[in-house]
C-alpha positions in Angstrom: 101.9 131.4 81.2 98.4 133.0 81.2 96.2 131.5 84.7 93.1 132.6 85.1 91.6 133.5 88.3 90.5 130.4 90.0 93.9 128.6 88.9 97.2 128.5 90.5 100.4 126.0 90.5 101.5 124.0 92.5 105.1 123.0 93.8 105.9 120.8 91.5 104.9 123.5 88.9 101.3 122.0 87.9 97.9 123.9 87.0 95.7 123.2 89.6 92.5 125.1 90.2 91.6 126.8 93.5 89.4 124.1 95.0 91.1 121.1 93.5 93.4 119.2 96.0 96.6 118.2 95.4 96.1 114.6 94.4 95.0 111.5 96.9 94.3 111.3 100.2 97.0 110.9 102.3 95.3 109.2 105.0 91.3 107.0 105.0 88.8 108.4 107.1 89.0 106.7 110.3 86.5 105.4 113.2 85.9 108.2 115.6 88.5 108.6 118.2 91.5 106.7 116.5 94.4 108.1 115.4 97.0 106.5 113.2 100.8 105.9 113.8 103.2 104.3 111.8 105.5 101.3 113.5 107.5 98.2 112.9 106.9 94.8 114.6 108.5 91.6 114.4 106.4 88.4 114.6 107.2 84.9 113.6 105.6 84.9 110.1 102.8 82.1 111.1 101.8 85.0 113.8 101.8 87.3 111.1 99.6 84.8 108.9 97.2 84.3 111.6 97.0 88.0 112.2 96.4 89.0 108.4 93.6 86.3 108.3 91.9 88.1 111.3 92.4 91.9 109.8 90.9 89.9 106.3 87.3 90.2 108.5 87.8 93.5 109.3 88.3 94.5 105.7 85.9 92.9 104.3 83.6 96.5 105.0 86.0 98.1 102.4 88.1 99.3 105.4 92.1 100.1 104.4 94.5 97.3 105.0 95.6 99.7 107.7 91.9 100.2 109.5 91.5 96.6 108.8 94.8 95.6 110.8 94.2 98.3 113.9 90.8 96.6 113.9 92.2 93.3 114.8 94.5 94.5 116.7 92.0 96.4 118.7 89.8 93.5 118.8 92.4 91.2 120.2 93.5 94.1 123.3 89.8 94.2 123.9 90.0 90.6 124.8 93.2 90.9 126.4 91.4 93.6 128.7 88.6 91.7 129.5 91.3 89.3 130.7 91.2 88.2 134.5 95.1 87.6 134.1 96.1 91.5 133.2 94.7 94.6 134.7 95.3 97.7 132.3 95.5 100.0 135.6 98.4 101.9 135.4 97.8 102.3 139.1 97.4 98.5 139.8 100.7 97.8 137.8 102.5 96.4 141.0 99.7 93.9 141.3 100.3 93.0 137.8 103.9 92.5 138.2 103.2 90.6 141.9 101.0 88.0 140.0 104.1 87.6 137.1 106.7 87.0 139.5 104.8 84.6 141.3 103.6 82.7 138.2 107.4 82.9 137.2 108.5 81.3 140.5 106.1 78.7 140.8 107.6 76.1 139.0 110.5 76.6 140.9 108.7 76.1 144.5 
């Protein structure tokens, strides 16, 4: 097989030119300091309704299902954050767990 100078094969054994990349993307561009990670969760599946309906605003922008979903979920941390019931200090974490115990116990006092 004759290539010419600006061709070459790939692994699978295809004529591919020098610039041309190997097919799609394996990843979408994402928002500036993200970084993706695949994982598993379990949710009851109306949670998982509810939560596919949020990520459906998200995507609207022609963001991936996957942006579209981190969106929500980073959406719905933001909240949680913003929360006056849970402090996202690692160094206030005793706090945290102070004010769960006590809100565990207080049906029992």
């Amino acid at each position: 097989m004759n290539l010419s100078e600006n061709q070459a094969v790939d692994s699978l054994g295809r004529r591919r030119t020098v610039n041309q990349s190997s097919g799609l993307k394996r990843s979408v561009p994402l928002p500036d300091h993200w970084s993706s990670r695949s994982v598993r969760i379990a949710l009851p599946e109306s949670d998982w309704v509810a939560l596919e309906m949020f990520a459906r605003r998200y995507g609207a922008d022609g963001s991936s299902g996957a942006v579209a979903l981190g969106q929500a979920i980073h959406r719905l941390l933001e909240t949680q954050r913003r929360s006056s019931e849970w402090s996202w200090d690692s160094s206030d974490w005793m706090e945290w767990e102070r004010r769960k115990t006590l809100r565990l116990l207080r049906p029992v006092v």
